[in-house]
N, C-alpha and C positions, 0 to 999 in steps of 0.2 A: 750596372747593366740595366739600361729600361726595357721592360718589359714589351713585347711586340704587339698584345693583346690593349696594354694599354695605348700604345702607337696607335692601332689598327683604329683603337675606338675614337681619339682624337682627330686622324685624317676623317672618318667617314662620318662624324658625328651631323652633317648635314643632310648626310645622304638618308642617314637612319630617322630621322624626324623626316626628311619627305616620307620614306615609306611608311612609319609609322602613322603619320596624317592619314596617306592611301586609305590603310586600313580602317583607322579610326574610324572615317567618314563612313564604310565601309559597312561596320560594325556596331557601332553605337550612335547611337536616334540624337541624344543631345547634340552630339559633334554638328551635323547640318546644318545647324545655325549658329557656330560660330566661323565666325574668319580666323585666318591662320596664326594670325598675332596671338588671337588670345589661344586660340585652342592649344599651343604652343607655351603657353607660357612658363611655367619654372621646368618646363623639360629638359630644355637646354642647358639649364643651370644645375642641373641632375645629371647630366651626361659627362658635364664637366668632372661635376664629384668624384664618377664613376673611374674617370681615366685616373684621378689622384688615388681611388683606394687600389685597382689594377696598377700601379707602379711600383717595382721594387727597387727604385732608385732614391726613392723617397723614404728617410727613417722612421720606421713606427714608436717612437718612444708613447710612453705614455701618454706623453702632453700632446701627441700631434695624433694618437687616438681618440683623447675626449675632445678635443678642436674638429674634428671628421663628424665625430656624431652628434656635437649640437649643429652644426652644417648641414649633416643631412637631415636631422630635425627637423629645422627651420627652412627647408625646400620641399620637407615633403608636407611640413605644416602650412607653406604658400601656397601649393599646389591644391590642399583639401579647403580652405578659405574660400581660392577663387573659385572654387568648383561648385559649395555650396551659393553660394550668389548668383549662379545661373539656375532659373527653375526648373528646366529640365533634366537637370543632372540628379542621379540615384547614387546612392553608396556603390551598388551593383556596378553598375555603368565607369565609376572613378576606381574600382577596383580592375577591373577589365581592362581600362586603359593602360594598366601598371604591366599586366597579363599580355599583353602586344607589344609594349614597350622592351618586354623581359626574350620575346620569342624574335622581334627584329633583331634584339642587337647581338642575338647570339647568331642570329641568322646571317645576318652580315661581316662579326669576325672569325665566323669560319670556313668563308668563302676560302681564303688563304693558307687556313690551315685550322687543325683541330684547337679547339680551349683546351687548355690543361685540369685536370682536377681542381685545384686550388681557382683557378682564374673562374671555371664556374661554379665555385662555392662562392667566390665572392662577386659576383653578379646574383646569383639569385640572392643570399644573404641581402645584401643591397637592395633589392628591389622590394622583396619581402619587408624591410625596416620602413621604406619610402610607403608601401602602401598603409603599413601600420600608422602610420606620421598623419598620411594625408586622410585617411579615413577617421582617427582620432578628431582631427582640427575639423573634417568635413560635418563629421557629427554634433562638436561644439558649434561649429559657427552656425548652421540650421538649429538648435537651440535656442540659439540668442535671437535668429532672426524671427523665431516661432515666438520667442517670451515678447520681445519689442511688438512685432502684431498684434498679442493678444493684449498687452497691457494698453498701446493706442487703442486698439480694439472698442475695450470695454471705458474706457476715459471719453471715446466720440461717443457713445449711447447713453452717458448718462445725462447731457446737457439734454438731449429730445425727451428722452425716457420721464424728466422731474416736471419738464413742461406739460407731459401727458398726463402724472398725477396730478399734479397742482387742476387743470383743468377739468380733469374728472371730478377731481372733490368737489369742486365747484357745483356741477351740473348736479352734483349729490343730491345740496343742499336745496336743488330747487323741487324735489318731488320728497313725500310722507312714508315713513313703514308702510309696509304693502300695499304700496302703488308697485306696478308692476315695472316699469320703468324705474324708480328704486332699487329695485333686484338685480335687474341686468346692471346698471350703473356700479354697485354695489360689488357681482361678480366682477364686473368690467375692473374694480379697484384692484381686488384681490390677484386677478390676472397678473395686473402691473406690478405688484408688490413680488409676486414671484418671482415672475422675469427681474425686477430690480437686485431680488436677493441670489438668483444665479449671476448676475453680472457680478455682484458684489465678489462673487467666491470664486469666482473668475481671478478677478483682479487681486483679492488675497492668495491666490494661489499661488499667481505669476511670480507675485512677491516674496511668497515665502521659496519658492521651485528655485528662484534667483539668490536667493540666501539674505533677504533683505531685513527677513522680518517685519513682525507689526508692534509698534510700541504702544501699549495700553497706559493710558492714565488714571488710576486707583479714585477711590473716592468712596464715601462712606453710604452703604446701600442696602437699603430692606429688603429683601429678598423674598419676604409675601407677597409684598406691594408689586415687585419685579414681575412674581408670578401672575396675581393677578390682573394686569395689564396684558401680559401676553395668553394667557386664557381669554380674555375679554376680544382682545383680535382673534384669536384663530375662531374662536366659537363665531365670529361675526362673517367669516369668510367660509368655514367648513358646517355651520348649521346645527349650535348648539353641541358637540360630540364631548367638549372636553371639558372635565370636573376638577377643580382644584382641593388639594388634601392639607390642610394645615394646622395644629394646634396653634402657635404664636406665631408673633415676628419674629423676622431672623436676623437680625443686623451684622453687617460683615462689611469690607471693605471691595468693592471690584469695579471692571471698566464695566457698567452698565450695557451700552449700548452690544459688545461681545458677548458678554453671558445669555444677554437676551437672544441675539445672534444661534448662540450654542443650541439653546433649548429650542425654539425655532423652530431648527434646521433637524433636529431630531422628532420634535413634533411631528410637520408633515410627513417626514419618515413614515412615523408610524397612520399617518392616514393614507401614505401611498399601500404601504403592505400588510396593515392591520386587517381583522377583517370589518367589512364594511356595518357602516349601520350600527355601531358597538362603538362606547364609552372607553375615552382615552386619560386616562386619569394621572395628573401629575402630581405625585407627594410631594411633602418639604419636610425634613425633621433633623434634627441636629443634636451633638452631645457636648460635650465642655470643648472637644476638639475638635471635631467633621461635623461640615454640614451635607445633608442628605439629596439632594433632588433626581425622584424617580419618575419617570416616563412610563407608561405602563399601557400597552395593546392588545387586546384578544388575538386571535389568528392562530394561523399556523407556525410554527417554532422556525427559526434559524437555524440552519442547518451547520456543524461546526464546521465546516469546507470554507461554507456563506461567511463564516465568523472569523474567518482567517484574514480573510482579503476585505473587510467593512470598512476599515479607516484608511484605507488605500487610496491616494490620489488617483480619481481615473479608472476606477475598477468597479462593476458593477455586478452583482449576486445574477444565478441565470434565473430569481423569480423578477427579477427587475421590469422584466418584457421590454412594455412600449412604454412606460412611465417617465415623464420628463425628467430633465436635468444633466448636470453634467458628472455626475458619480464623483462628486466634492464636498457634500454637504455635511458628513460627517467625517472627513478629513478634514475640514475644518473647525469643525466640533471637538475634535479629540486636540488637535493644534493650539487652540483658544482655551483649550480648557487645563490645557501642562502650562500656558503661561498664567494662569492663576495659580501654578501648583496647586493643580488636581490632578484627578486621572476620570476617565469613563469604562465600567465594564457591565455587560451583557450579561443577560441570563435570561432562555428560552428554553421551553421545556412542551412538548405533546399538552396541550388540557390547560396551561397556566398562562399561557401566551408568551410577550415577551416584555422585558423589562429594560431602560438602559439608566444605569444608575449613576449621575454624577456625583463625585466627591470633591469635596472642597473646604482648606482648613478654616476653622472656625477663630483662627487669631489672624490679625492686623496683619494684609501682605503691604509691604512697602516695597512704593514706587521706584526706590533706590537699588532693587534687585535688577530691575529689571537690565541689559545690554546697553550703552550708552550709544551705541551705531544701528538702534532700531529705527523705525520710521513710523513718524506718528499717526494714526490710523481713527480716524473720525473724532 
């Protein structure tokens, strides 16, 4: 016996996409700019579904239930694809659509006569799965289109960005220590260099967010020397502040240009939130197994709340204020710093300041650990 419901929804399936359009346009802001093709598009191809899972003339075996729901899967994963592709379109807005679509076609087969129980359990069930599908893939595919912008993004700013230093050094070179035009040129460098280094973690993020990975290549590295170099710039950019702590050299194996990266990006940390005008002092010290490197701030303490959400992509503490950046610098730190196998942790205290201490083992990491479908990274 075929069902009438599903009859009903087959004869009117055109009628129900006019109305649904009506409203559409009606109702949601994205719809008025599209034409009817597209605003239309896998709905019809859902409607069709609809009348197949509405049929009892049709065997439900097992097999022709899991054939139904990768089907509808894949219409309601069309439907969230092309939806995201249009910029006006909201999750809200693609959900709403689902929401009119579900109140037409009840509206319309029961001009003739009431649905049965069953008949609107499986239309809502149905529509509810379809909005699940299309908002899942809607959300994917604005992902994808968010990670591919930012990754061109930050890939078009570094060809102007390396022009801009390469040309400031220059201009450097043509004024003395304090000439005053020195100074500014000087700041001028340091500016670039930050912005370079938020592109930079930009673009590692993307990478990592996309499951890409960064492959480091090892290599045999002092780790005073390390320090000292990066002491030597930030003191040059921030005005003398930071003091380096070392009894010896440390010799270890790591991807230099990362670790430096690490320390860095924790550095300015703590000039963004230390307190000002106060010595930033980085240890080194190491034992037959761990080597040490401490970061160390005056200030006010991190608050355990603050200490939860720090290595979070994207998340920033509410002392952050107006302070630049893109609340990445030490997600990428804590990220750079597990692919050396190590780890980073904090300790803030009332009166002691704050501390972030990296650990790192003190034997030979080999570069054969590493993932073979990482991607090589400077």
């Amino acid at each position: 016996m075929i069902n009438r419901a599903s009859e009903r929804l087959q004869q009117h399936a055109e009628r129900i996409m006019r109305l649904w359009e009506e409203r559409a346009r009606a109702e949601i802001s994205a719809s008025l700019h599209q034409n009817s093709l597209i605003l239309q598009d896998s709905l019809p191809q859902y409607l069709d579904f609809l009348v197949t899972e509405l049929s009892t003339a049709i065997a439900r075996t097992s097999t022709r239930i899991n054939a139904d729901k990768v089907e509808s899967d894949r219409i309601g994963r069309k439907h969230g694809r092309e939806r995201a592709g249009y910029a006006d379109y909201s999750i809200t807005q693609l959900i709403l659509e689902y929401q009119i679509l579900r109140q037409v076609v009840c509206q319309v087969l029961e001009e003739e006569a009431p649905l049965t129980t069953r008949e609107r359990d499986i239309i809502i069930s149905s529509i509810e799965q379809a909005v699940n599908d299309a908002a899942t893939q809607f959300s994917q595919t604005l992902s994808e289109i968010q990670e591919l912008f930012m990754v061109t993004l930050t890939h078009d700013l570094k060809n102007p960005l390396n022009i801009i230093k390469m040309g400031t050094h220059l201009v450097l070179r043509r004024f003395e220590r304090g000439d005053r035009h020195y100074d500014v040129t000087a700041r001028m460098i340091g500016a670039i260099e930050r912005l370079d280094g938020m592109i930079q973690n930009l673009l590692d993020t993307s990478r990592l967010r996309a499951g890409q990975g960064l492959s480091l290549t090892f290599e045999n590295c002092d780790l005073e020397q390390l320090l000292q170099e990066v002491v030597e710039d930030l003191n040059f950019a921030y005005e003398e502040r930071f003091v380096l702590v070392s009894a010896d050299a440390v010799e270890t194996r790591c991807h230099r240009k990362s670790l430096r990266r690490v320390i860095e990006n924790i550095a300015t940390n703590a000039v963004k939130y230390g307190a000002p005008d106060t010595p930033i002092t980085l240890t080194l010290q190491h034992t037959a197994t761990t080597i040490h490197i401490t970061i160390h701030n005056e200030g006010q303490p991190i608050s355990s709340e603050a200490r939860s959400i720090l290595f979070q992509q994207f998340r920033r503490t509410k002392t952050a204020g107006e302070q630049e950046g893109w609340g990445l610098g030490l997600f990428l730190a804590k990220s750079l710093t597990e692919m050396h196998q190590g780890t980073i942790e904090v300790e803030s205290a009332e009166g002691k300041g704050t501390s972030f201490i990296i650990t790192l083992p003190a034997v030979p990491i080999e570069t054969s650990d590493l993932q073979p479908n990482q991607i090589e990274n400077g």
